[in-house]
N, C-alpha and C positions, 0 to 999 in steps of 0.2 A: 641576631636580633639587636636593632640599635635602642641606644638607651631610651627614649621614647617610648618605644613597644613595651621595652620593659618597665617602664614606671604604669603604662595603661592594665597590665597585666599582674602588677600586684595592687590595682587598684581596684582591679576586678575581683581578685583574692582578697580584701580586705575586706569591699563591701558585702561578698558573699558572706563570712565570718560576722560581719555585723548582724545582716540577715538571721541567718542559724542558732544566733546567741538570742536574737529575738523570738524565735520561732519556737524554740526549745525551753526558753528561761522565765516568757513574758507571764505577768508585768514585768517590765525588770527597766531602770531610767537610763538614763545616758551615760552616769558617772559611774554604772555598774559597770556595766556594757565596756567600758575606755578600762577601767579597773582587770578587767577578767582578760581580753586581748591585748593588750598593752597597745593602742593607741592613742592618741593625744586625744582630751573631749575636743577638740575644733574639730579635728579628722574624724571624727565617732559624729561628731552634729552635721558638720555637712553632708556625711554619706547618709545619714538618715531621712533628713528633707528630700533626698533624691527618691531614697523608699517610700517616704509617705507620697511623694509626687508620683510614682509610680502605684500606687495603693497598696503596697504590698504590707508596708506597716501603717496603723493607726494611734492615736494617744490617746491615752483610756482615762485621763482625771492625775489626779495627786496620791502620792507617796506619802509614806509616813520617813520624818527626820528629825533627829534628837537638835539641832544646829542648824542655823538656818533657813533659806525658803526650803520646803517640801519640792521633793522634783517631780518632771511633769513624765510619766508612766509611760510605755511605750508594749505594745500587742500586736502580735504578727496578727494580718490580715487574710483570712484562710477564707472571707469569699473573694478575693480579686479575682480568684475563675476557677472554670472548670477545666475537668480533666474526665476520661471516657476512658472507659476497660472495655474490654470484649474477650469474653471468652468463646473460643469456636472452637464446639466440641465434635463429636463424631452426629451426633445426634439433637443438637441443639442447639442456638446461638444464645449466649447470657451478656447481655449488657448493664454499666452500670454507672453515671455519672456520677462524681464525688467533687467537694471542693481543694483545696489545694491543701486542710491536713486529711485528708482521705475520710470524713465525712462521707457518706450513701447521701445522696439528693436526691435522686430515681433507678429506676430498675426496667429493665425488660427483657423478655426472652421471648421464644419463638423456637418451635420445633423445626428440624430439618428435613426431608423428605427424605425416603430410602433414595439409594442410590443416586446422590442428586450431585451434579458433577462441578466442577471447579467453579465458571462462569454463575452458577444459578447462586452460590454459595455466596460469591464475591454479592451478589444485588442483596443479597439475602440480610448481608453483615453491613451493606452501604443503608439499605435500606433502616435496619436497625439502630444503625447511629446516627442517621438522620433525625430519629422518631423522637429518642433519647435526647437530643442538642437542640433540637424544639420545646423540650419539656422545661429544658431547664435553662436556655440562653437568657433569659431575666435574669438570672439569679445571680449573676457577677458582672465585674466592672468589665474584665476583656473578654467574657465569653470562654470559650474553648479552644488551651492551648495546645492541646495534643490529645491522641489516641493509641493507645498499648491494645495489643493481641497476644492474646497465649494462644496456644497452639498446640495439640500433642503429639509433638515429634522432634527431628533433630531441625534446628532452625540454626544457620548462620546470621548471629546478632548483629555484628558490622554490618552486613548487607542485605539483612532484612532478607533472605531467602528461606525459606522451607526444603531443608533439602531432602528429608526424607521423612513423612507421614504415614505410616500404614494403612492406620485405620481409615483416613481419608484416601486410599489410594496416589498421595501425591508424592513428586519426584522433584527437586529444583525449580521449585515454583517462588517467583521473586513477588512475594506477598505485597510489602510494604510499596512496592513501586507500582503494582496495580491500586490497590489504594488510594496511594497520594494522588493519583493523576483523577481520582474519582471522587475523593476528599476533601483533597489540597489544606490537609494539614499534618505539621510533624505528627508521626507515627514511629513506634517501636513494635517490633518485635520477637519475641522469644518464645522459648519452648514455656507449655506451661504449670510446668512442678516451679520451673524459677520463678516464672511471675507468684506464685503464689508462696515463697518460700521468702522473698522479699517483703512481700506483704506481712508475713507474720513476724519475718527480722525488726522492721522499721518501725510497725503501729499495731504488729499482735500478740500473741504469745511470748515471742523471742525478742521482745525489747529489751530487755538485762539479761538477754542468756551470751554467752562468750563465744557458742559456734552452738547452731543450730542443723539438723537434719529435716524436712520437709518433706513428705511422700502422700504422694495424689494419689489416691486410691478410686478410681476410676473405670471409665471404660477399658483403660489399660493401668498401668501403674506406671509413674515418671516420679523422680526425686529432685530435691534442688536442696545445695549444701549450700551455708550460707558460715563462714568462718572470720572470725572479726565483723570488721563491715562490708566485708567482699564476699560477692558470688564466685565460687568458683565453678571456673568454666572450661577448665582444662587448657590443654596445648592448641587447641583445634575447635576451641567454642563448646564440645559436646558431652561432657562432664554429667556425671548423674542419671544416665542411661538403665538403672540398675533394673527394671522392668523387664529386659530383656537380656537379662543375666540368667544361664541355664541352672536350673537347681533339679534336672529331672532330665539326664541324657537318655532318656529311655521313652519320655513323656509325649505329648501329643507335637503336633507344627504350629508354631506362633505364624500370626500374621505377618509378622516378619522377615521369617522365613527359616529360623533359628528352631531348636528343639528343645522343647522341655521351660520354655521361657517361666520366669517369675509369675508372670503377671495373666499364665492363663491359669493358676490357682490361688490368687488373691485378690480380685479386681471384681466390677461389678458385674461383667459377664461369666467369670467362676463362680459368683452366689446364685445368679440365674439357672446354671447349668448345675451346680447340686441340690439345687432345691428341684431342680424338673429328676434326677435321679431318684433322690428320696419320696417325693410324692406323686410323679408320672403327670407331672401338670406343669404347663408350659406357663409361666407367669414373668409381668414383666419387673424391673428393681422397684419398682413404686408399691407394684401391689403385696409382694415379699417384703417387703419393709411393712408394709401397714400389718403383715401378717404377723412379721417379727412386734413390732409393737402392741398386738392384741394376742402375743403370748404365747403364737403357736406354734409345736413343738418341731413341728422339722422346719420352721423359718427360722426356730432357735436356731436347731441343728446346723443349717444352712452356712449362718453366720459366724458361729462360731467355728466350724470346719474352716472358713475362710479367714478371718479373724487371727486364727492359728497360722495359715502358711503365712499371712502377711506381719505376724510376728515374726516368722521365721526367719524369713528375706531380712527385717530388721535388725536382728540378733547379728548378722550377718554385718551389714552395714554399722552398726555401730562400734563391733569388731574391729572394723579397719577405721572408722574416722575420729571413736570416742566422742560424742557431740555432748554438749550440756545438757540438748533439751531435742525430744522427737516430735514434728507434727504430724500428726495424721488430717488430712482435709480428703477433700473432692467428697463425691455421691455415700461412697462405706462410711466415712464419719455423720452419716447421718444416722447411723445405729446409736451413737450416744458412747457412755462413762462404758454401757455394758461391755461394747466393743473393746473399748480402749482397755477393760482390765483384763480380756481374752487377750488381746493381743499382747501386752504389758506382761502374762502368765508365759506364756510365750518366749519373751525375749528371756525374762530368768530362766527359762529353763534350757535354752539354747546359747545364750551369750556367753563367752569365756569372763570376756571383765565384768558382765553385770554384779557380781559381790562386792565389786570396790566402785564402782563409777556411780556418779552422782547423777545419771541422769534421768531427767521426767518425759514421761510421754504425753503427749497433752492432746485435744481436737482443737482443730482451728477455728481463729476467733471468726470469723468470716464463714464460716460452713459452705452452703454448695455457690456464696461469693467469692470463692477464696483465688479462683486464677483471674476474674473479672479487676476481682479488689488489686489485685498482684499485679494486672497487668498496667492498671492506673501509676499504680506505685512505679514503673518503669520511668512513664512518662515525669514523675515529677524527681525522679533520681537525676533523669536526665537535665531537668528545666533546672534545678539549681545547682546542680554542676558547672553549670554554663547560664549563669542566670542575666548575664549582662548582656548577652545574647539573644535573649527573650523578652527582656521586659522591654 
């Protein structure tokens, strides 16, 4: 790299930094700002003017100062645009436009049909994000700069493939580039415990926790580990699979293909199928839940029987990762605290380090938002990553 490049490139680093400190600290003035990253205030005032020129920042009025003029304020600008989640689940599409600090602006969903195959999916989801970026394209200066998809299965993040979905029957299906070509806009994709476990690192639960655990309790069950400020993703991208970790060699066939899997006695299709045991009546999570919340006892039973294994699996997982902090999200954390202290009973009574480890189990701030919310959250990991590139 000739020197050149590299003066463009830590200019690109500095203004992001300037960005960030705005973003994070505002109000906060110029001389704060040059104080805190150690740049000269010229270097600190002219990368500013590029931000306000770009809308990213604004200036919100005067400071208070013991010594001379009062300085003039400076506020990140969280409508310069949107940004679009999707979750695409086995049985639903959830959308949800947010402004750039993750603000909800609109919401939509739409059921999916039974067996309804790739192509019908893809219009399904184009259609959806179309509805969603009509709702809300007023509402900022550049409009929408990208779209995140969760996903539940193993997804190659570099290249935007799905490479294995059960529940969806899909195999190496390159998502992100059917999209884009239907879109045409930046698109991420990942599985979706991670989008949703980013979501609660960055702007939920896990803003001050030091490593966080994440588990989508779902149509299946998926985790997303979130350590410092990195996902971890493993050697291979596919880290946190823990869903389809066997706890029962003897147990029924996951979809997967695997035996005894996790996630066919914790997930929303286990509550389903113990409640049809206990009462001989086939109901679907919606109406078992309403059952549970009007008090009745084998919807109690139901949940809490499930509640338990999904403690279980936990006890397990925090075993080997020790997280500060566990979330519980997707469809089961809509049971509420009740859930969360079943399953919390749970972990004490299975976990080895639970008598010494500091950690809380929490529901996610975002509820049955939380991989839409998550998967926004990709998009804007990525946009200021690389923000010189964007704006």
């Amino acid at each position: 790299m000739n020197r050149t490049a590299d003066q463009t490139v830590m200019k690109e680093m500095n203004k992001l930094a300037v960005l960030n400190e705005i973003r994070f600290q505002s109000p906060i003035s110029r001389t704060q700002i040059s104080d805190t990253i150690g740049l000269t205030k010229a270097t600190v005032s002219a990368m500013i003017e590029e931000l306000i020129d770009d809308g990213l920042v604004i200036e919100v009025g005067q400071g208070q100062s013991r010594v001379g003029r009062r300085p003039i304020m400076l506020s990140f600008n969280a409508k310069a645009a949107t940004v679009i989640g999707v979750d695409l689940g086995v049985e639903y599409v959830r959308v949800v436009a947010t402004d750039l600090a993750l603000h909800i602006l609109a919401t939509y969903s739409c059921e999916l049909p039974q067996n309804v195959g790739l192509m019908e999916i893809i219009e399904i989801v184009v259609g959806a994000v179309h509805e969603i970026d009509r709702q809300v394209m007023k509402k900022s200066l550049k409009g929408t700069i990208g779209i995140g998809i969760g996903v539940p299965g193993l997804v190659d993040y570099e290249r935007g493939i799905v490479l294995r979905a059960p529940h969806l029957h899909w195999d190496n299906i390159p998502i992100r580039s059917i999209l884009q070509s239907r879109l045409n806009k930046f698109i991420c994709v990942d599985n979706e415990a991670n989008a949703g476990a980013m979501a609660e690192k960055f702007y939920g639960q896990g803003k001050y926790a030091s490593s966080l655990l994440y588990v989508s309790a779902g149509t299946g069950i998926g985790t997303g580990i979130v350590m410092g400020d990195e996902l971890v993703r493993g050697s291979d991208g596919m880290a946190g699979e823990f869903g389809h970790m066997s706890v029962d060699r003897y147990g029924d066939v996951c979809s997967c293909g695997n035996i005894g899997c996790w996630e066919l006695y914790a997930s929303e299709q286990a509550l389903i199928n113990t409640y049809q045991k206990l009462t001989g009546r086939s109901e679907t999570f919606t109406e078992v839940l309403h059952d549970y919340r009007n008090e009745d006892a084998a919807a109690i039973q139901a949940f809490d029987t499930v509640g338990r294994s999904l403690g279980l699996g936990v006890a397990s997982l925090t075993n080997g990762l020790n997280p500060s902090m566990v979330v519980i999200g997707n469809r089961l954390a809509e049971a509420g605290d009740r859930m969360i202290d079943v399953i919390q009973r749970s972990i004490l009574e299975h976990s080895f380090i639970s008598p010494f480890s500091k950690a809380t189990v929490q529901l996610s701030s975002f509820g049955s938002n939380a991989c839409a919310v998550g998967s926004a959250t990709l998009v804007l990991h990525e946009y200021f990553a690389g923000l010189v590139g964007h704006v």
